[in-house]
KOLZAKE-45896 format. One record per residue (C-alpha): y, x, z. Coordinates in steps of 0.02 Angstrom, whole numbers, plus 50000, padded with zeros to 5 digits. Each point is the difference from the previous one (the first is absolute). Layout:
N
BATOR, py, px, pz
BATOR, Y, X, Z
...
This chain:
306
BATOR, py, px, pz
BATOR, 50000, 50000, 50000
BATOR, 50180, 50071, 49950
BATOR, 50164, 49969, 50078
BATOR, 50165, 50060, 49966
BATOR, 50161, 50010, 50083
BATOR, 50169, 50103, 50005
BATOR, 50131, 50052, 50091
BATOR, 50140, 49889, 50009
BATOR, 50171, 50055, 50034
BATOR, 50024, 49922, 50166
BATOR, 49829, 50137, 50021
BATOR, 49878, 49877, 50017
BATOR, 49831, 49973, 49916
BATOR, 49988, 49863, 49901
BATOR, 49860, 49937, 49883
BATOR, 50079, 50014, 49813
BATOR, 49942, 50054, 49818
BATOR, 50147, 50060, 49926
BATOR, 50101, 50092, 50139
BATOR, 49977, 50208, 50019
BATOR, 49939, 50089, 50062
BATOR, 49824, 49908, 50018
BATOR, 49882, 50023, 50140
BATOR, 49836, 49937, 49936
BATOR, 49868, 49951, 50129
BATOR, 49804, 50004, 49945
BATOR, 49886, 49931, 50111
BATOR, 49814, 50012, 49980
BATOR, 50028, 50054, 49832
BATOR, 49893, 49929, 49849
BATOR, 49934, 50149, 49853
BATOR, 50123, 49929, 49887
BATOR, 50130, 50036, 50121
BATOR, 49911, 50155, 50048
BATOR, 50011, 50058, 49821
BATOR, 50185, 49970, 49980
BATOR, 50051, 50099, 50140
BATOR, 49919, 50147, 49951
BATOR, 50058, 49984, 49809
BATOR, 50152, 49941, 50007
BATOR, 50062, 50085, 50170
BATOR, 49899, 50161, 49980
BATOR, 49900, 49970, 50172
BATOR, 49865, 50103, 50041
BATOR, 49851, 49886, 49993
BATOR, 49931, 50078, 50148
BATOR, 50153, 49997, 50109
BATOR, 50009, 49827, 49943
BATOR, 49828, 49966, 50071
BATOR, 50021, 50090, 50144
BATOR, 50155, 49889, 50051
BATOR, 49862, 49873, 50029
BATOR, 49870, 50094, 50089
BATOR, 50015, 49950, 50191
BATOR, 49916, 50192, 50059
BATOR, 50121, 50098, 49888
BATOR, 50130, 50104, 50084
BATOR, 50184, 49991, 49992
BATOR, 50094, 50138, 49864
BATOR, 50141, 50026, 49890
BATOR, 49991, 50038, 49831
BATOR, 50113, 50050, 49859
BATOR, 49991, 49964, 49827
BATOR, 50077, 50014, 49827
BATOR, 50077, 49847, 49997
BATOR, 49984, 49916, 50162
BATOR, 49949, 50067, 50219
BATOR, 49868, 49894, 50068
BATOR, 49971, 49985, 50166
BATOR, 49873, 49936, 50084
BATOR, 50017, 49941, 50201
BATOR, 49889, 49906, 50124
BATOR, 50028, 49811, 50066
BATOR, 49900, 49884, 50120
BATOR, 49898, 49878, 49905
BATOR, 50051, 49813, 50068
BATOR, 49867, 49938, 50129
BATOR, 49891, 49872, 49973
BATOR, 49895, 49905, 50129
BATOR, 49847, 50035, 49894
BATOR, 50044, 50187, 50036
BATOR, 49890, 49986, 50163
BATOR, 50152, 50114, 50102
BATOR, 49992, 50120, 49860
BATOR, 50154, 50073, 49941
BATOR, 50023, 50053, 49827
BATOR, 50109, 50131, 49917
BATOR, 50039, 49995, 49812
BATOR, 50088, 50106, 49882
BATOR, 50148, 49961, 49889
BATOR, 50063, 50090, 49833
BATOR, 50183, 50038, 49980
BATOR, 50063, 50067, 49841
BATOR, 50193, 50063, 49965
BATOR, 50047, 49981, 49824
BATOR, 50185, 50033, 49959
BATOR, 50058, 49849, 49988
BATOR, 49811, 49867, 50066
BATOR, 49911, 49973, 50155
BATOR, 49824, 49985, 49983
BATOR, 49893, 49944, 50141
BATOR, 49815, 49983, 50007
BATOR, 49911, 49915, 50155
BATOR, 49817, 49935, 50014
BATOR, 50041, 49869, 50071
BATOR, 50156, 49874, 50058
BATOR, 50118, 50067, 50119
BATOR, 50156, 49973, 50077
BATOR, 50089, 50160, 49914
BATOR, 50177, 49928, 50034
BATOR, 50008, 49915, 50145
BATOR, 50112, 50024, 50146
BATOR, 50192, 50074, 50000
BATOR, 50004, 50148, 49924
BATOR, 49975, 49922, 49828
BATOR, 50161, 49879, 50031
BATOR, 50093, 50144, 49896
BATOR, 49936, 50148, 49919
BATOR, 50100, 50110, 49888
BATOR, 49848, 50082, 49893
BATOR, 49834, 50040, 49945
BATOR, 49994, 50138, 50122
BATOR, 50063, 49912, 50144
BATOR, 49858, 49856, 49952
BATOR, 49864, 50111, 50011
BATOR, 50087, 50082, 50184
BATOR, 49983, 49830, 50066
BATOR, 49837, 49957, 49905
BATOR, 49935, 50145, 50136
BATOR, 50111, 49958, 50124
BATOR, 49898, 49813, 50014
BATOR, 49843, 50064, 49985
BATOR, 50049, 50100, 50152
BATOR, 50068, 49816, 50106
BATOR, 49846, 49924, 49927
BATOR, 49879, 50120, 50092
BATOR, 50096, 49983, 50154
BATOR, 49972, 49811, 49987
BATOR, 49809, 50032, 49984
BATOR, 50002, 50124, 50142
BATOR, 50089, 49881, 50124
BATOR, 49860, 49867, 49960
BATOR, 49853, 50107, 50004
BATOR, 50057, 50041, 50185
BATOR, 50031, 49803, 50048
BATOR, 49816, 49997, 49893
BATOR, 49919, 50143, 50109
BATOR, 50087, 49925, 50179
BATOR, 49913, 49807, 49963
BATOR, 49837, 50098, 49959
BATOR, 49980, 50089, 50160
BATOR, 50055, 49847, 50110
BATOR, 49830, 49920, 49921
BATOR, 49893, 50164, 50033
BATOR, 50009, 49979, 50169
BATOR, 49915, 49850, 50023
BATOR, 49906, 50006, 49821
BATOR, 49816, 50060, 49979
BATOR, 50008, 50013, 49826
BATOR, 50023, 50145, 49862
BATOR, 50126, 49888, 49877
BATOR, 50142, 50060, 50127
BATOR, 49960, 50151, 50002
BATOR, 49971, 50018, 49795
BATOR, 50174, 49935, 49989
BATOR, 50072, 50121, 50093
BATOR, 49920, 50145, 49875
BATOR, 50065, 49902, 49858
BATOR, 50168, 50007, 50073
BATOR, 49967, 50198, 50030
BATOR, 49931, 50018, 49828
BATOR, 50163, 49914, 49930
BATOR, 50105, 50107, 50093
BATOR, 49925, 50177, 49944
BATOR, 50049, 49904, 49817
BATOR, 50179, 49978, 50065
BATOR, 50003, 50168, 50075
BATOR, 49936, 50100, 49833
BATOR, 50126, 49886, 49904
BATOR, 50136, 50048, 50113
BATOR, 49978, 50176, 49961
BATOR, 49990, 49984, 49838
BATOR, 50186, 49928, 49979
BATOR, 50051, 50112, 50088
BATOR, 49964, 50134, 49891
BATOR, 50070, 49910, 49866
BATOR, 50177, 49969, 50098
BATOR, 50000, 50189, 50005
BATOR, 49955, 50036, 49797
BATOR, 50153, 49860, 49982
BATOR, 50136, 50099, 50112
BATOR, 49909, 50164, 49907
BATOR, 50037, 49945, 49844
BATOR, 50154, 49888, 50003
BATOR, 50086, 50085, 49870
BATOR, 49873, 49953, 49886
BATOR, 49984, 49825, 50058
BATOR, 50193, 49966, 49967
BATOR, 50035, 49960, 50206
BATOR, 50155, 49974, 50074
BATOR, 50079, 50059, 50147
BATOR, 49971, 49842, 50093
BATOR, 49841, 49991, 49926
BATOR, 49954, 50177, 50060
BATOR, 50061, 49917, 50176
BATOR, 49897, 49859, 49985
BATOR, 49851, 50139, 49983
BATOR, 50013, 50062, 50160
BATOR, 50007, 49833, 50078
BATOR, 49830, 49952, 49913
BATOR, 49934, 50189, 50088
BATOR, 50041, 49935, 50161
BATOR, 49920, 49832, 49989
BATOR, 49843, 50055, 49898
BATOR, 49994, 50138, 50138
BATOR, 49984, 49865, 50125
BATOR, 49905, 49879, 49907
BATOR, 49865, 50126, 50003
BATOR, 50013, 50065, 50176
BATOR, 49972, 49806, 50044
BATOR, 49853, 49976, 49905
BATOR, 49926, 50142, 50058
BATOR, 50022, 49995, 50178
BATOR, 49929, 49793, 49979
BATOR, 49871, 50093, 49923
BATOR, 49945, 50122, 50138
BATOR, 50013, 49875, 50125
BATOR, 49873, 49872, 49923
BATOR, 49887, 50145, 49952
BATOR, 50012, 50074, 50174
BATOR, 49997, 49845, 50094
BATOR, 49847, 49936, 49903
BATOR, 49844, 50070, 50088
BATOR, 50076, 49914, 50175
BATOR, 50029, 49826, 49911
BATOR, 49800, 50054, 49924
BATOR, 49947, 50021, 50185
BATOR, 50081, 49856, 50072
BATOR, 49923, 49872, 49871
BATOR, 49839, 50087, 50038
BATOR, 50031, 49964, 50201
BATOR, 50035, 49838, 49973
BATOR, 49837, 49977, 49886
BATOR, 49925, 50076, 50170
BATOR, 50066, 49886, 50129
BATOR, 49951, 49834, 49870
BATOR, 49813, 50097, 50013
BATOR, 49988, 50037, 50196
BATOR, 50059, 49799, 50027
BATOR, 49856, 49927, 49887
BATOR, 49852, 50104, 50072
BATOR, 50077, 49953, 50178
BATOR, 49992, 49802, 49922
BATOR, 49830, 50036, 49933
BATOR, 49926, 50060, 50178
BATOR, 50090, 49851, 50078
BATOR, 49896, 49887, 49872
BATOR, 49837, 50112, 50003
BATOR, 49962, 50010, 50192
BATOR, 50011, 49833, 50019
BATOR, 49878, 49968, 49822
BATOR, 49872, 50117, 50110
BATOR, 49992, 49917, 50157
BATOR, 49969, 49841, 49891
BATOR, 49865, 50097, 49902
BATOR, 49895, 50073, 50140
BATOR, 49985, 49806, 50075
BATOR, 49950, 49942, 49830
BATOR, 49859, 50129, 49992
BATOR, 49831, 49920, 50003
BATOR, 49934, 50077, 50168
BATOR, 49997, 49985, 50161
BATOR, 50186, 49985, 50077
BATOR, 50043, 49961, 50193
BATOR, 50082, 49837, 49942
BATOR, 49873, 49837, 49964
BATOR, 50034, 49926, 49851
BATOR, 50008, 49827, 50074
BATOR, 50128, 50049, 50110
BATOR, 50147, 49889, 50005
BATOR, 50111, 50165, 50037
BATOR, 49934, 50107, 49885
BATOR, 50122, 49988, 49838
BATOR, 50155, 50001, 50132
BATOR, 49922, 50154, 50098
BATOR, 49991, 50096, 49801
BATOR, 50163, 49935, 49949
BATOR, 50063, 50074, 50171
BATOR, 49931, 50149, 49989
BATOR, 50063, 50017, 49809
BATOR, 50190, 49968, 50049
BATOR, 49998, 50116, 50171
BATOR, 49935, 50145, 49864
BATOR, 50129, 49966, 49881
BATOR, 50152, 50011, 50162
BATOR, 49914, 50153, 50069
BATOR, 50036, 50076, 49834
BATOR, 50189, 49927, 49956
BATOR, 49991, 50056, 50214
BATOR, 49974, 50176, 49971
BATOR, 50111, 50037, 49848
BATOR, 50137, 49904, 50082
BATOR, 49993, 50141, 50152
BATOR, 49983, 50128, 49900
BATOR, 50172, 49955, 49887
BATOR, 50094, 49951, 50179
């Protein structure tokens, strides 16, 4: 699917198809489309394919005609995710006068303030970064609320599901961690090479700012990420306790039922007992006998607990 917009001159972005310069969004993009970019733009095919590969890293690239540029974003969540989050890669190349984007899938590439008034392609592709960096900060803050409602159920859970949710959580932020990184060094090739890219000043400013708050964004995942991984053999150990206690009630409730069952048993036997059959006391003598076992018992571990 292909969108276009442009700068207006209030500095906006605005959908249009005859205003310059053109920023052309593809998203999950067909062969067809595939095919134009890389004949009619002069894309490499496989930077263009990478730019949809989720595990590819992010680099900086120049070419004859055009720098490309490929960055990290979260992917949005979905509840069929199963507490998995995703990271994805998007394709950003710089022709003179175009914008060509490439995603995988649909995101929310413009959203928030920042885009109320740009001034050019290279400040769209600064803030392009700049809310991938909010965006993992928005994941990071709900993997924490994520992790804090899981452990609240560990405690009183006996079941693994908790605890596998928790590793997907740890397994999605080792994602966010790696992708972290991996802007960063691109931030880095950007201030290295800002000459080349045509930055500004203010743009060159705006660099430093996105250091700073990558810098962080990774510190954060990374320190949620050592404290799931090293609080996860205790949250291990206390489903396993409470798996323990659950056991060491039921045998107590299966003595309680089985002492009685044998003192009912051995005056069902067909021998010889002290009590006559014909008794009129017999069954209430047994059914005595059958309840003072089962007290002694709940007797006994009641004294030993107090």
């Amino acid at each position: 699917m292909l969108r276009q917009m442009y700068i207006s001159d209030n500095g906006k972005l605005q959908e249009d198809d005859k205003a310059e310069p053109r920023v052309y969004i593809y998203t999950e993009p067909t062969e067809a489309e595939k095919k134009e970019l890389v004949e009619q733009y002069k894309i490499d095919e496989h930077t263009l394919n990478s730019s949809l590969d989720p595990d590819e890293l992010s680099r900086l690239e120049f070419e004859p005609e055009h720098i490309a540029m490929i960055f990290k974003r979260p992917r949005h969540y979905a509840a069929e995710d199963n507490f998995l989050f995703k990271v994805a890669s998007t394709g950003v190349f710089m022709l003179k006068d175009k914008l060509i984007i490439v995603t995988a899938d649909e995101a929310p590439l413009f959203e928030g303030r920042p885009f109320m008034k740009v001034q050019s392609i290279q400040d769209i592709v600064l803030k392009l970064i700049n809310r991938s960096i909010f965006h993992f900060l928005e994941h990071l803050k709900a993997i924490n609320m994520l992790s804090g409602s899981i452990e609240q159920l560990i405690s009183t859970s006996m079941e693994n599901r908790y605890l596998l949710n928790l590793f997907t959580l740890e397994k999605s932020l080792v994602y966010y961690v790696n992708a972290t990184n991996s802007n960063g060094v691109l931030i880095e090739k950007l201030k290295n090479n800002a000459g080349k890219i045509g930055l500004t000043p203010e743009n060159l400013e705006f660099l430093d700012d996105l250091t700073i708050e990558n810098s962080q964004c990774r510190e954060q995942a990374n320190i949620y990420s050592q404290v799931l991984a090293s609080l996860m053999d205790a949250r291990a150990t206390i489903v396993a306790n409470n798996l323990n206690i659950r056991i060491k009630m039921l045998t107590i409730l299966t003595m309680a039922i089985m002492l009685p069952t044998l003192v009912v048993s051995i005056f069902s036997m067909n021998v010889r007992l002290p009590l006559v059959h014909n008794n009129p006391m017999s069954f209430w003598i047994i059914a005595a006998l059958a309840a003072l076992s089962a007290l002694v018992l709940v007797f006994l571990w009641w004294k030993k607990h107090w």
